[in-house]
N, C-alpha and C positions, 0 to 999 in steps of 0.2 A: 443589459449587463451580462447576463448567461449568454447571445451571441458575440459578445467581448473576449469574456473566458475561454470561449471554446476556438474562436479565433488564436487570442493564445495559447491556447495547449496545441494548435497546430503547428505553430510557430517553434512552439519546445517539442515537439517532437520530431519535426523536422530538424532538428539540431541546433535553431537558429536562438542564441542566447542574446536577453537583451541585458541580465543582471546575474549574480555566481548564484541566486536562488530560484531557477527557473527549471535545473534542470530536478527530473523526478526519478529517484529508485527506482528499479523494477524490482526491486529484491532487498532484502536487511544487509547491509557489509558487515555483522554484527555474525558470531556465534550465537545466536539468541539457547540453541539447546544449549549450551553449556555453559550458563550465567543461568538461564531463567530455574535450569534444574537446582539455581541454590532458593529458589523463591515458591513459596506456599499461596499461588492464587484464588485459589478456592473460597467461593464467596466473600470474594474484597470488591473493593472500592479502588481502581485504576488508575493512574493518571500518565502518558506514553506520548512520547512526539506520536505522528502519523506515519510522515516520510512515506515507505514502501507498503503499509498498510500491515508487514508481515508482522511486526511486535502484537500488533491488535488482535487479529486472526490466532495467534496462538497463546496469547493469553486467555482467549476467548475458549480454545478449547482447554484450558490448564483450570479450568472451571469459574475466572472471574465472573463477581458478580453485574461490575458494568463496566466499564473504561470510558472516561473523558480524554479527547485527545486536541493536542494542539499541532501547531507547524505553522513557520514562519513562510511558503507557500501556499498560497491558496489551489494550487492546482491540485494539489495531493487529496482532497477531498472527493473529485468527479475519480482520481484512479481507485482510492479505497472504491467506489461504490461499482467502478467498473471492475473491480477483482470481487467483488462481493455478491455481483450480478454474474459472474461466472463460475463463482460456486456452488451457486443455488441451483443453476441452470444445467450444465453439464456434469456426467461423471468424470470418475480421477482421471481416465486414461484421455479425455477428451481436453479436461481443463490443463493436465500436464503439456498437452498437444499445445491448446490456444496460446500460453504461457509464452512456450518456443516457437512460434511461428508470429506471435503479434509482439509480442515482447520484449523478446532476446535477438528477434531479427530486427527490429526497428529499431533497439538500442534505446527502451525504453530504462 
């Protein structure tokens, strides 16, 4: 099953669409600063599509307590945790690098 998946995230990232839910965000199309500044996260209880990962990520630092998230893609789960694995891992000017060069060049 996992080399299933990961065959297709190949597939989607190569461009190549087999359904309109395949392809993955690299990024919110959302103003999230300017909605979420009307919202009080701090020690709540979350609940957030997945999509780009980016809603998660900043609620996280807007001080939520946990976030449960959903998404009618399943692929969006291996990018959360590959956007997750490179926050941990590099600094800002490193991860802002990986972003634009694996990211935004690949048309993620």
């Amino acid at each position: 099953m996992l080399q299933d998946d990961l065959n297709y995230a190949i597939h989607v990232i190569n461009d190549i669409h087999q359904n309109t839910f395949d392809h993955i965000f690299g990024f919110t199309n959302e103003n999230i600063k300017d909605y979420f500044d009307n919202f009080d996260f701090k020690n709540k209880d979350v609940l957030s599509v997945l999509a780009s990962s980016d809603q998660v990520f900043d609620m996280f630092l807007r001080g939520a307590k946990s976030i449960d998230t959903f998404d009618i893609n399943p692929l969006t789960k291996y990018y959360f945790y590959l956007k997750k694995a490179a926050i941990q891992a590099l600094d800002k000017e490193e991860y802002l690098r990986f972003l634009h060069e694996y990211i935004i060049k690949n048309g993620i």
